[in-house]
TIZATOR-572272 format. One record per residue: residue in three letters; x, y, z of N, C-alpha, C in turn. Coordinates in pm, whole numbers, padded with zeros to 5 digits, always signed. Example, Ala and Ser with C-alpha at 12.3 -4.5 7.8 and 13.67 -1.06 7.14 Angstrom:
BEGIN
ALA+01319-00569+00780+01230-00450+00780+01320-00330+00780;SER+01285-00225+00708+01367-00106+00714+01290+00003+00787;
***
This chain:
BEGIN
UNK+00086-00117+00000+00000+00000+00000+00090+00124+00000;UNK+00063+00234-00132+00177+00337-00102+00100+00467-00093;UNK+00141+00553-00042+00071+00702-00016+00104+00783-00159;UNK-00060+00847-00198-00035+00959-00279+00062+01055-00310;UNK+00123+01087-00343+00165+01236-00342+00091+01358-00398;UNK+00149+01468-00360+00049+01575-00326+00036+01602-00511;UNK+00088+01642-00579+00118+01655-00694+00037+01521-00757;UNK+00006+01433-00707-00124+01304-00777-00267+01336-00749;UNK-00237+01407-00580-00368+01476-00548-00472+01552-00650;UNK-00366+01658-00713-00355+01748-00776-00419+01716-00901;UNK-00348+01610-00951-00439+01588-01085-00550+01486-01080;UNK-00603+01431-00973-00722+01411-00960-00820+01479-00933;UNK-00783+01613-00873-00881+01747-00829-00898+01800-00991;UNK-00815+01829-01068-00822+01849-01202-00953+01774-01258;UNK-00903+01664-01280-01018+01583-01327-01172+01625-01270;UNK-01183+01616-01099-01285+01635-01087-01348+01797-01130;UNK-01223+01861-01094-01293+02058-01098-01355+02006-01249;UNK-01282+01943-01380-01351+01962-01497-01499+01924-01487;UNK-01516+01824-01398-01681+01798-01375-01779+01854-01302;UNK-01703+01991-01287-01745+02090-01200-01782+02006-01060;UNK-01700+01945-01015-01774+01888-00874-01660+01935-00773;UNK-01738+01999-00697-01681+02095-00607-01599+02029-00494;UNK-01470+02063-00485-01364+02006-00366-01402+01957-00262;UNK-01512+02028-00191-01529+01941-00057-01641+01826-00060;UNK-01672+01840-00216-01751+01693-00242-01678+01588-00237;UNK-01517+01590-00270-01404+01483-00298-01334+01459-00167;UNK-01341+01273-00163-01228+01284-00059-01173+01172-00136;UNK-01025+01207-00123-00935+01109-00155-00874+01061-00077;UNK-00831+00954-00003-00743+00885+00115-00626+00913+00053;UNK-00525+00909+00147-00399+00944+00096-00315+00798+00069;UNK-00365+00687+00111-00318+00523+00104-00380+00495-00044;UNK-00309+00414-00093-00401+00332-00204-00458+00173-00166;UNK-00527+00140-00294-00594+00006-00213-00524-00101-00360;UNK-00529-00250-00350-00517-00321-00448-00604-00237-00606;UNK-00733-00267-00547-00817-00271-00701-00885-00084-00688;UNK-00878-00013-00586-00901+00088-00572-01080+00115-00613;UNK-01118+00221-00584-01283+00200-00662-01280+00378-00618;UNK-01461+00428-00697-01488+00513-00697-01665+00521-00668;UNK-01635+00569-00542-01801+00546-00488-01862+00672-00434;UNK-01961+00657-00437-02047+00810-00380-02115+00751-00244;UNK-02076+00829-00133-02089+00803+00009-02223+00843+00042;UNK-02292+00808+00149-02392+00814+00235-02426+01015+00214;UNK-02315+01047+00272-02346+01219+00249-02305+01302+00106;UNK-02323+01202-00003-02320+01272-00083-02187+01285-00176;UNK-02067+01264-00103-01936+01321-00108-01880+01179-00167;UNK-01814+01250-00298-01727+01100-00371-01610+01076-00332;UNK-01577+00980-00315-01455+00879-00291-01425+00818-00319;UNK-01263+00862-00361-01165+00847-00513-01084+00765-00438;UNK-01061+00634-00453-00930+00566-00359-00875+00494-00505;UNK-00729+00510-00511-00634+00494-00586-00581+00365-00605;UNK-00635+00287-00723-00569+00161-00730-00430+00122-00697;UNK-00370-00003-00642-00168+00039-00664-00167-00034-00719;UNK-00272-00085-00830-00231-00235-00891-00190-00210-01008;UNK-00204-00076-01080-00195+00032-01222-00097+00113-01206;UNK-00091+00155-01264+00045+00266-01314-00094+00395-01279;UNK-00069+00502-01201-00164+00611-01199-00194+00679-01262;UNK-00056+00682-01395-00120+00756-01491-00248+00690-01589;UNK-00247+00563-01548-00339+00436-01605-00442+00502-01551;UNK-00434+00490-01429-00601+00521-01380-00647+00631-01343;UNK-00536+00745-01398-00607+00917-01395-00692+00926-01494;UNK-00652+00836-01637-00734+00842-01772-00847+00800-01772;UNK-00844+00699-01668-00974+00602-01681-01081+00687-01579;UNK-01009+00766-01493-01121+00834-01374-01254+00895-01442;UNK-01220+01016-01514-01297+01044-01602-01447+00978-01656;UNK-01391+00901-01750-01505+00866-01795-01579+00790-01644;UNK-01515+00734-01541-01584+00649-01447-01692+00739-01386;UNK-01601+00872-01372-01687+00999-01308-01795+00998-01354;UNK-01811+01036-01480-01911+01059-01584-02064+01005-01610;UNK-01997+00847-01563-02107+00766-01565-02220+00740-01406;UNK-02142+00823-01329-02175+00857-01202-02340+00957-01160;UNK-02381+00917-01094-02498+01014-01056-02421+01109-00962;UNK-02365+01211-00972-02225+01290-00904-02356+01423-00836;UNK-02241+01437-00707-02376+01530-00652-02362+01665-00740;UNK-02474+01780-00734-02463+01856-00807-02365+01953-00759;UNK-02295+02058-00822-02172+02153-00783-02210+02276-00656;UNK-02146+02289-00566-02182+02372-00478-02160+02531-00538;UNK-02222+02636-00517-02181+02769-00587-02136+02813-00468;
***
């Protein structure tokens, strides 16, 4: 299991700002998991946990469209 770096953080907030989904909707753990997943929590708030089984630039590409297909909460103004 290896920890994010802040600069990986970074381009997963990217990804999400493009889906206009607002920062404190995202939590990312700073650990990764084997198969990692992307789920929408009880309050609303998505959670991005980072496969270590991929190369990250593997699964920054793939976030996206995963987002997409998501019922994602709507953007805070």
């Amino acid at each position: 299991m290896a920890a994010l770096r802040p600069e990986q953080i970074l381009k997963i907030l990217e990804v999400t700002d493009s889906l206009n989904l607002h920062r404190e909707s995202v939590m990312i753990p700073l650990s990764t998991e084997d198969e990692g997943n992307v789920t929408i929590l009880a309050d609303r708030r998505v959670r991005i946990v980072v496969p270590s089984n991929k190369p990250f630039e593997e699964r920054l590409t793939e976030l996206r469209p995963v987002l997409a297909k998501m019922n994602l909460p709507s953007t805070q103004e």
